[in-house]
C-alpha positions as CSV (number, residue, x, y, z in Angstrom):
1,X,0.0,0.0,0.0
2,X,1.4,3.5,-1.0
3,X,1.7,5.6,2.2
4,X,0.7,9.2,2.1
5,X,3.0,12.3,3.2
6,X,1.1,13.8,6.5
7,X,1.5,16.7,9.1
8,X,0.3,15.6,12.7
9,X,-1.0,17.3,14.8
10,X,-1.0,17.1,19.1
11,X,-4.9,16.5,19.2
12,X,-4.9,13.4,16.7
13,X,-1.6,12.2,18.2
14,X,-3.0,12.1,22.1
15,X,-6.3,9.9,20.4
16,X,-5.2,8.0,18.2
17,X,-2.4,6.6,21.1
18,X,-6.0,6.7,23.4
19,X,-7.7,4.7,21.2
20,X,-4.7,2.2,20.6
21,X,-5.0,3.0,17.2
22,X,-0.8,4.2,16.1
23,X,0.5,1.3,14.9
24,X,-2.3,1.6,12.0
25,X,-1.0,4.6,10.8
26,X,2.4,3.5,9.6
27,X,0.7,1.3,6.7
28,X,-1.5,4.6,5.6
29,X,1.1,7.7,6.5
30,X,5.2,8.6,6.6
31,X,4.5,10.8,9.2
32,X,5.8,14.3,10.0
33,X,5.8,16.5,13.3
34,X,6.7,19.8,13.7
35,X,9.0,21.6,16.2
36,X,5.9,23.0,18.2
37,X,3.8,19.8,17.8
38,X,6.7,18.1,19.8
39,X,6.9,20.6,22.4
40,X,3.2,20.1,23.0
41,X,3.2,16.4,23.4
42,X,6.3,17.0,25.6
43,X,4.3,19.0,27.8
44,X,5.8,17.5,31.3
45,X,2.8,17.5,34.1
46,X,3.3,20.5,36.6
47,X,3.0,18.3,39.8
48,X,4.9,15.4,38.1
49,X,8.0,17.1,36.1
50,X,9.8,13.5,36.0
51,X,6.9,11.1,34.9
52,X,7.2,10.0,31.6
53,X,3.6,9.6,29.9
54,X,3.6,7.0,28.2
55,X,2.0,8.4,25.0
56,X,5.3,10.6,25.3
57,X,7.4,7.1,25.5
58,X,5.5,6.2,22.2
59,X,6.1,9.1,20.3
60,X,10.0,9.5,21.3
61,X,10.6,5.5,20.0
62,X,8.9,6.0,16.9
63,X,10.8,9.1,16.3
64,X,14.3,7.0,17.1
65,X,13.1,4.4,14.5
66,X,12.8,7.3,11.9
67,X,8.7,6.2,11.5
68,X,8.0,9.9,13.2
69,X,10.4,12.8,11.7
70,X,11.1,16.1,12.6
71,X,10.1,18.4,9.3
72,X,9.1,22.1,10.0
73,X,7.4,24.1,7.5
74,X,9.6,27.5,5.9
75,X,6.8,30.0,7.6
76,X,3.8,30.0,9.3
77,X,1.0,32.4,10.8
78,X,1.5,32.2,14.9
79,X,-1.2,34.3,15.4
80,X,-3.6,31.0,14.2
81,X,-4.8,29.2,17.0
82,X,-2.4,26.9,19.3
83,X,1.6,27.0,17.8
84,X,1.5,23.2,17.3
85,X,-1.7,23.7,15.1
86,X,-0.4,26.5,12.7
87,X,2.9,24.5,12.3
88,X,1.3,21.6,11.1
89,X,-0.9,23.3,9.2
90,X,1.7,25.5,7.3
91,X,3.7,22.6,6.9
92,X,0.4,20.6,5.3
93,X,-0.3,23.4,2.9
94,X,3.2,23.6,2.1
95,X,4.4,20.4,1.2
96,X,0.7,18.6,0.0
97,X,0.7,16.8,2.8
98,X,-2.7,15.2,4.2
99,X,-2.9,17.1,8.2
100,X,-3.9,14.7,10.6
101,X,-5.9,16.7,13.2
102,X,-8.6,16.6,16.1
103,X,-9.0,19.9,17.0
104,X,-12.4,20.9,15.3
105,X,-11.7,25.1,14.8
106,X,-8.2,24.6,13.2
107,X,-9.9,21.0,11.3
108,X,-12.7,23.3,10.2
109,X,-9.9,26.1,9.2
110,X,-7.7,23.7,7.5
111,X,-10.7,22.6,4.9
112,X,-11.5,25.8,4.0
113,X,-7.7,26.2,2.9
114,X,-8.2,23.5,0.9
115,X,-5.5,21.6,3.1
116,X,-6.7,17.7,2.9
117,X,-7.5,16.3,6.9
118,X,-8.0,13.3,8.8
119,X,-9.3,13.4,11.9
120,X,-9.0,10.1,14.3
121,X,-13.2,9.3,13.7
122,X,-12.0,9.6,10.1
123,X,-9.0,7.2,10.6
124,X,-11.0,4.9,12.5
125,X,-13.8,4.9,9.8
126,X,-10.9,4.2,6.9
127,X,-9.9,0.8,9.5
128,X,-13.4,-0.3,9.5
129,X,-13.6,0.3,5.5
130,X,-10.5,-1.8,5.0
131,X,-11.5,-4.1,7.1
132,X,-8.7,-3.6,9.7
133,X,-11.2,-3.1,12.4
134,X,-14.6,-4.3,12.5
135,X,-17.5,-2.4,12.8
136,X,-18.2,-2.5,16.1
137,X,-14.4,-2.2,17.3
138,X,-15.0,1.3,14.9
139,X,-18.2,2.4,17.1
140,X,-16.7,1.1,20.6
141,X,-13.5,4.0,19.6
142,X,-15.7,6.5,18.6
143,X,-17.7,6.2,21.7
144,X,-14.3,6.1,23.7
145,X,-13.4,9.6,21.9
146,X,-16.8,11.4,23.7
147,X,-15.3,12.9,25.8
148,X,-12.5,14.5,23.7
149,X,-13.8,15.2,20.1
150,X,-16.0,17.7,18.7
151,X,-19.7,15.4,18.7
152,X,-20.3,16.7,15.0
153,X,-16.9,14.7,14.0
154,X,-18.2,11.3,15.7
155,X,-21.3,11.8,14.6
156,X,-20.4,12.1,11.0
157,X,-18.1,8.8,12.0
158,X,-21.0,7.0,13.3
159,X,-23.3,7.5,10.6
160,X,-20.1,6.3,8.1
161,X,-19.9,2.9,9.9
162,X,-23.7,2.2,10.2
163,X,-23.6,2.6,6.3
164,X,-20.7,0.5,6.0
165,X,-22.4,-2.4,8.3
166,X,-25.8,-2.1,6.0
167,X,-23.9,-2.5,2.7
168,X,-22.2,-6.0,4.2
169,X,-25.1,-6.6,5.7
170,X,-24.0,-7.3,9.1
């Protein structure tokens, strides 16, 4: 399968490790952070500066094995929502690369740039359409992501996998 350049951002990062979904995305995406994306998943937890999350742990071995690189775009506009989010989106824009993103004002932003996104609900619906996942591993993430993703992208998701299940049949 031909893998797709792709910008991540910090949102889809922090679900798609929730939802125990990474490992999928090297057989879609070669996958590129920016400087800003890394300091925000680096974020060390006030009360517990030396704990090590382990969605941190993650990320900094798939870096060391080269399937997460380091790529920052030439410019971008700081003034856009979070740092992480207008690096990866500069650097989506600016190389054609596919921006992998949760965060449903800068997701919303990104398609009206014409920037191509994935969200994790749109990952997770591309698992079940491959047939990576099955249906109702696809609806027991979604529901898992309540709590964390904008309702109109889950919803969208939901109503993608019950249309899958009645075309099978299942």
């Amino acid at each position: 399968m031909k893998r797709v350049g792709a910008s991540l951002d910090t949102s889809f990062w922090k679900h798609v490790w929730m939802l125990h979904l990474a490992p999928y995305l090297f057989d879609y995406f070669e996958i590129f952070y920016c400087t800003e994306v890394y300091r925000e998943i680096h974020s060390p937890y006030p009360a517990f500066p030396t704990v090590v999350h382990p969605r941190i742990k993650l990320f900094d071995v798939l870096a060391e094995a080269n399937l997460l690189r380091r790529q920052d775009p030439t410019s971008y506009d700081a003034t856009l929502y979070g740092p992480g989010e207008a690096q990866a989106l500069a650097l989506a824009a600016e190389r054609g690369y596919v921006l992998l993103i949760d965060d449903y004002r800068s997701l919303r932003y990104a398609q009206k740039q014409g920037v191509p996104i994935i969200s994790s609900p749109d990952f997770v619906v591309k698992l079940c359409v491959d047939g990576v996942l099955t249906c109702r591993m696809g609806r027991d993430r979604i529901e898992r992501s309540r709590a964390e993703v904008s309702p109109l992208l889950l919803e969208n998701a939901l109503a993608r996998i019950e249309v899958i299940e009645m075309k099978r049949g299942w």
